[in-house]
C-alpha positions in Angstrom: 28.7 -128.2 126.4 29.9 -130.9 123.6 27.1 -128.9 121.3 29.0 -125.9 121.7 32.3 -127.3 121.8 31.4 -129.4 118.0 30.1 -125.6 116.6 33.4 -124.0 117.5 35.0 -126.7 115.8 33.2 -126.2 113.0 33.7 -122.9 112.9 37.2 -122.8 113.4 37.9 -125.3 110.6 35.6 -123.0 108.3 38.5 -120.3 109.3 41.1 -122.2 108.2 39.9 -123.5 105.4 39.0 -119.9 104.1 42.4 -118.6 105.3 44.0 -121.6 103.5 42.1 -120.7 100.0 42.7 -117.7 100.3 46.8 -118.1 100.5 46.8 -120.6 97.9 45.2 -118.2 95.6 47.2 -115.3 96.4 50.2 -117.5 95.5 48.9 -118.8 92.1 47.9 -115.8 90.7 51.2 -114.2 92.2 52.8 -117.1 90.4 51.0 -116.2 87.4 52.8 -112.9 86.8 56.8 -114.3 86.0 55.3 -118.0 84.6 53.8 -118.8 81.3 51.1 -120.8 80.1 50.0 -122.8 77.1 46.8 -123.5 75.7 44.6 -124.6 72.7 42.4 -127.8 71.2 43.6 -131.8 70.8 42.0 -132.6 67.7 41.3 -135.9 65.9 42.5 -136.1 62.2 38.9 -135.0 61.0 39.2 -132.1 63.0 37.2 -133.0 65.8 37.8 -131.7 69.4 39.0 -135.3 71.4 37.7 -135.1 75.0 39.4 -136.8 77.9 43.1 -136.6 76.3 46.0 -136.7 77.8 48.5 -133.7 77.2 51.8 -133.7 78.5 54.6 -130.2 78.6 58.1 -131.6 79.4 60.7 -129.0 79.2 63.6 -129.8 77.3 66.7 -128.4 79.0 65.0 -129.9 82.2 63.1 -132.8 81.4 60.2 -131.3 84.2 56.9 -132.4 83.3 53.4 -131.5 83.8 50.1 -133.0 82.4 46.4 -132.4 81.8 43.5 -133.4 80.9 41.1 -132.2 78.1 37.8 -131.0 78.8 34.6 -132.0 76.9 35.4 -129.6 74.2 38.8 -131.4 74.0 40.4 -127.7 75.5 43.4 -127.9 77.6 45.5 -125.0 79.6 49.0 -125.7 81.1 49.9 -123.1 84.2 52.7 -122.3 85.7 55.0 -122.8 83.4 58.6 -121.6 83.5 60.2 -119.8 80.9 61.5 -122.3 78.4 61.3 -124.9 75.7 58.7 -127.5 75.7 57.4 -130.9 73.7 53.8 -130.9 74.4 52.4 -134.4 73.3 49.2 -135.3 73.1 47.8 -138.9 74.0 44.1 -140.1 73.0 43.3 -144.1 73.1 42.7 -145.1 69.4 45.1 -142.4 68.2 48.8 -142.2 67.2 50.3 -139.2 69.7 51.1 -136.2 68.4 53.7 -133.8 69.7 54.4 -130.1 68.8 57.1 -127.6 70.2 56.4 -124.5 72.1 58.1 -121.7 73.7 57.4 -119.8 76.6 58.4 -116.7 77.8 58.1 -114.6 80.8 54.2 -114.1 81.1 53.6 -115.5 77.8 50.4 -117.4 76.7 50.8 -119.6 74.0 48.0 -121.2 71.9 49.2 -124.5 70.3 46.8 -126.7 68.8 47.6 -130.3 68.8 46.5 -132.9 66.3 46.2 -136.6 66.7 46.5 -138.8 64.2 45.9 -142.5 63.0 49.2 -143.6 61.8 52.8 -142.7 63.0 54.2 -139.7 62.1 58.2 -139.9 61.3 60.6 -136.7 60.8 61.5 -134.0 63.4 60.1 -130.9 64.8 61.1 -128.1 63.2 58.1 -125.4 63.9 58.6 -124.0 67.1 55.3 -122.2 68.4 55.8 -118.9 69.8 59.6 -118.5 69.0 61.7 -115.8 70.1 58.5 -114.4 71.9 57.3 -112.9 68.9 54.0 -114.3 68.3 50.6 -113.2 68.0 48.7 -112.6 71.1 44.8 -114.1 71.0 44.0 -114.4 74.5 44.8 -111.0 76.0 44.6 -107.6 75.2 48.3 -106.4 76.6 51.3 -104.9 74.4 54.4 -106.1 75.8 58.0 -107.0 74.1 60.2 -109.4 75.5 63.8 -109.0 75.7 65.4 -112.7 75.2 68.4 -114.4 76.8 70.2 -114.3 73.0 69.4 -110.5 73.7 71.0 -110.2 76.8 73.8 -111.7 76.2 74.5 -110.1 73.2 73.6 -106.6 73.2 76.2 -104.4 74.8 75.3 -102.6 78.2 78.1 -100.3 79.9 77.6 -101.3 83.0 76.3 -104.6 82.6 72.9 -103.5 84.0 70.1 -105.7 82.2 67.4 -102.7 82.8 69.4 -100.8 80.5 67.7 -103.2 77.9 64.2 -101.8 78.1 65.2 -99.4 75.8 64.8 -102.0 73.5 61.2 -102.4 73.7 58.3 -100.3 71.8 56.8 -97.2 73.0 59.5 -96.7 75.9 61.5 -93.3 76.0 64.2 -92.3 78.7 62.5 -91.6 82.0 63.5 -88.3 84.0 67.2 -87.4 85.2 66.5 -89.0 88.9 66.7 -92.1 87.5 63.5 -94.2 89.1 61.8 -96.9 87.6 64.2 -98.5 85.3 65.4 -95.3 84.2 62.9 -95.0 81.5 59.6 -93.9 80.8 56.7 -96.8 79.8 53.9 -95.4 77.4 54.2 -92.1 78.0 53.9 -92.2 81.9 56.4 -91.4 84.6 59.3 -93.0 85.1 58.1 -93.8 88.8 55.0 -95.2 87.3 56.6 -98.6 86.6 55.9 -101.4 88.5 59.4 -104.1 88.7 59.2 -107.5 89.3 61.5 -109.7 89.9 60.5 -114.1 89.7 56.7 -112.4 90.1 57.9 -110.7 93.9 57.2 -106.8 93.5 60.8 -105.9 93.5 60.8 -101.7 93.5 62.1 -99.8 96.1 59.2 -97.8 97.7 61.1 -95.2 99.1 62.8 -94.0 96.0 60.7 -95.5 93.4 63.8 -97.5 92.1 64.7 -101.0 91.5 64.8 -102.6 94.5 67.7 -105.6 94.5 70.0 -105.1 91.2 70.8 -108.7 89.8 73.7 -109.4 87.6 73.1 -109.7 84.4 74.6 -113.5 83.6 71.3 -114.2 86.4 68.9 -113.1 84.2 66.7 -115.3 81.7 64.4 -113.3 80.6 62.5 -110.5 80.9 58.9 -109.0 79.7 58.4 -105.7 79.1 54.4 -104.9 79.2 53.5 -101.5 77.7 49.9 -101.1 77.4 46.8 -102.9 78.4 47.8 -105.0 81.2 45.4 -106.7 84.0 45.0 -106.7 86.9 47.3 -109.4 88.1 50.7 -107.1 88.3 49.5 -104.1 90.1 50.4 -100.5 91.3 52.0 -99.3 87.8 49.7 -97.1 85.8 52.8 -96.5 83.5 54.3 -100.2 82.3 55.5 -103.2 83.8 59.4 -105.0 83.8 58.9 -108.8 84.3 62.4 -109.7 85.1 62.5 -114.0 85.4 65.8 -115.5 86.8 67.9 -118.8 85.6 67.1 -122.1 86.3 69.5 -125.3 86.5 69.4 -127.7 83.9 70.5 -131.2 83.4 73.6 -129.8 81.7 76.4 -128.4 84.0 76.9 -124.5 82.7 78.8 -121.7 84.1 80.4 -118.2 83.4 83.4 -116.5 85.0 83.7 -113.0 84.1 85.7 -109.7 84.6 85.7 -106.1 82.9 87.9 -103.0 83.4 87.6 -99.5 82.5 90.5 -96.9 83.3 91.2 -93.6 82.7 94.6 -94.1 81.3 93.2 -95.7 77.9 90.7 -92.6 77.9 91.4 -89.3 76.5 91.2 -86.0 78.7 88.0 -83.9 78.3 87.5 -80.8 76.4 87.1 -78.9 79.0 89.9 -79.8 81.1 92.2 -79.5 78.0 90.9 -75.7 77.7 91.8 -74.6 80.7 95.0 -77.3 81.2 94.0 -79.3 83.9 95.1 -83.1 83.8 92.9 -86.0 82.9 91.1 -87.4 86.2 91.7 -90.9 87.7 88.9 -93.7 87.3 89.2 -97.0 87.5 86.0 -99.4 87.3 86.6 -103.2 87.8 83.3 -105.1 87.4 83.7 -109.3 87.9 81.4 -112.6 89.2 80.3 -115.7 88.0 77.3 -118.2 87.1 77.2 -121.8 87.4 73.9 -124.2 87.7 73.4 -127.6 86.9 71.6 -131.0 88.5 71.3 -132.3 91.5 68.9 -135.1 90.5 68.5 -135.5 87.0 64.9 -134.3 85.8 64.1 -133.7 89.8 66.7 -130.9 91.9 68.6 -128.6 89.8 70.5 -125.7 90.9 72.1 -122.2 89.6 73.9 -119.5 91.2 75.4 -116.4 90.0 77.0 -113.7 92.3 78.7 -110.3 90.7 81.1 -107.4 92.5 81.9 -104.1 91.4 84.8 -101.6 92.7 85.2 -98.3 91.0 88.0 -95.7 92.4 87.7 -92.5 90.7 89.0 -88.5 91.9 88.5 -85.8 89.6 89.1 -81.7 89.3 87.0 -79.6 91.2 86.4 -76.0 89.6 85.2 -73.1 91.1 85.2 -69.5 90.0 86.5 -66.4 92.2 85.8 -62.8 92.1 88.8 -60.8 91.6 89.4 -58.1 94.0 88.7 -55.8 91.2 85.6 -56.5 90.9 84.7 -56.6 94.8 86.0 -53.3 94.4 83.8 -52.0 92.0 80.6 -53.9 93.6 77.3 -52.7 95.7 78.8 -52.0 99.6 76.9 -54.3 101.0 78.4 -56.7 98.2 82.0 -55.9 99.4 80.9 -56.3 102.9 79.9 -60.0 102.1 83.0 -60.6 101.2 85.2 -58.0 104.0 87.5 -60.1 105.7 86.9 -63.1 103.9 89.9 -65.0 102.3 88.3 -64.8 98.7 88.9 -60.9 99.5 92.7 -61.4 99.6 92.3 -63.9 96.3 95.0 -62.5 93.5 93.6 -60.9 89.7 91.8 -63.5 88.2 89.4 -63.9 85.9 85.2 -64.5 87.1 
């Protein structure tokens, strides 16, 4: 009995254990999708690859820190990186630390190389690896643009939508009058065919084929737009992929307040109304929120928030054409029965 009892055991920590893996690697290579990475070599000043160094990313806005260890071959990759600045330095014993400055972006792998060397090294940092997200990709074969928080801020969007950005990005052309996706067509595909993610969470609506949850636009970091030869990791689209990463608190306190108004009575009256003298119609669209983050803990517990409200009245002409009775008169009979007693019958001349 104790022999069968100590195999179940066994077996049902075996269970577990699988089950556990399994989760924990669902979630890292889920957390893979909105985070970035950086790679590459600590070197000696002869060039040599330094095994068994230390190698430190501390975001600057944050001060969040994460560290390594280089391999044999004096390799070292740091995951999971949010979108953001970062000082990598590099610690060897017997050499003077070296630091260089990266940035990351959403889904962005960064190679940076970092040198040691054998005296101190005075001045600043003014080469920043992988700025603006325009740098030369070596480890993977994917196309992809990213659309930067100077970007978003920046760029005017009519209804402060931040998918109305992808327009931005290569190879993307407006996606079909329904509107799915983002609204616009990745690498030639359907609109339909692109796969939204929001923080790495699949965020499309599967009903529709739509965005999901629509996030103000002050919310919004980052995003990636991949167009062409993506892995695995992301999923379902066979057209593109939008990589949409979210703001994070910082040690500085930061906030927006916001509100924009569009009304018909500083807009003109349509051509068409004009030709056939019909007033202007009423619209009103008042769009407002906010955005504040900052610490709770300096370089431990941060937080950001950022809600937004829209409101839009609008009434407008409805037009629809008659037959005269003139024309009833002169039509098939079953035409003018289609019409016999019917209060378009009794409509005064006018003009179809």
């Amino acid at each position: 009995m104790s022999f069968l009892s100590h195999r179940w055991a066994r077996t049902f920590t075996s269970v577990v254990a699988t089950l556990f893996a399994l989760a924990a690697f669902s979630v890292a290579a889920l957390a893979q999708t909105e985070t970035g990475q950086i790679s590459g070599t600590v070197r000696d000043p002869n060039g040599a690859a330094v095994a068994g160094a230390t190698v430190t990313a501390r975001n600057v806005e944050s001060g969040a820190e994460r560290t390594v260890t280089t391999d044999s071959e004096g390799i070292y990759n740091i995951t999971n990186l949010q979108p953001a600045i970062y000082d990598v330095t590099a610690t060897g014993t017997g050499f003077q630390p070296g630091t260089q400055r990266a940035q990351v972006t959403t889904g962005g792998r960064v190679s940076l190389d970092v040198p040691l060397g054998v005296q101190a090294v005075g001045g600043e940092i003014t080469v920043v690896a992988g700025e603006g997200g325009v740098e030369v990709n070596t480890q993977t074969q994917e196309l992809a643009d990213v659309v930067s928080s100077t970007q978003l801020r920046e760029l005017p969007t009519i209804t402060r939508n931040p998918y109305a950005l992808v327009a931005i990005s290569g190879n993307v052309s407006p996606g079909d009058p329904s509107g799915r996706g983002t609204g616009f067509a990745i690498n030639g595909q359907r609109a339909a065919s692109t796969n939204i993610l929001l923080d790495g969470a699949d965020n499309n609506n599967s009903y529709t084929a739509t965005v999901g949850q629509l996030i103000p636009l002050d919310s919004v970091q980052e995003f990636r737009v991949v167009t062409s030869n993506f892995s695995a990791e992301y999923g379902r689209a066979s057209g593109g992929v939008v990589n949409v990463a979210t703001r994070a608190g910082s040690n500085d306190f930061n906030g927006t307040a916001y509100a924009f108004n569009r009304i018909s009575r500083l807009a003109s009256n349509g051509y068409d109304n004009n030709a056939k003298e019909l007033e202007r119609g009423v619209f009103a669209r008042n769009q407002f929120g906010y955005s504040a983050g900052g610490r709770i803990l300096r370089d431990k517990l941060f937080f950001f928030n950022s809600t937004e409200w829209t409101r839009v009245r609008s009434s407008a002409n409805v037009v629809n054409f008659v037959p005269a009775a003139e024309l009833i008169a002169a039509s098939n009979a079953r035409t003018q029965a289609v019409f016999a007693g019917s209060t378009l019958a009794a409509t005064p001349t006018g003009n179809f």
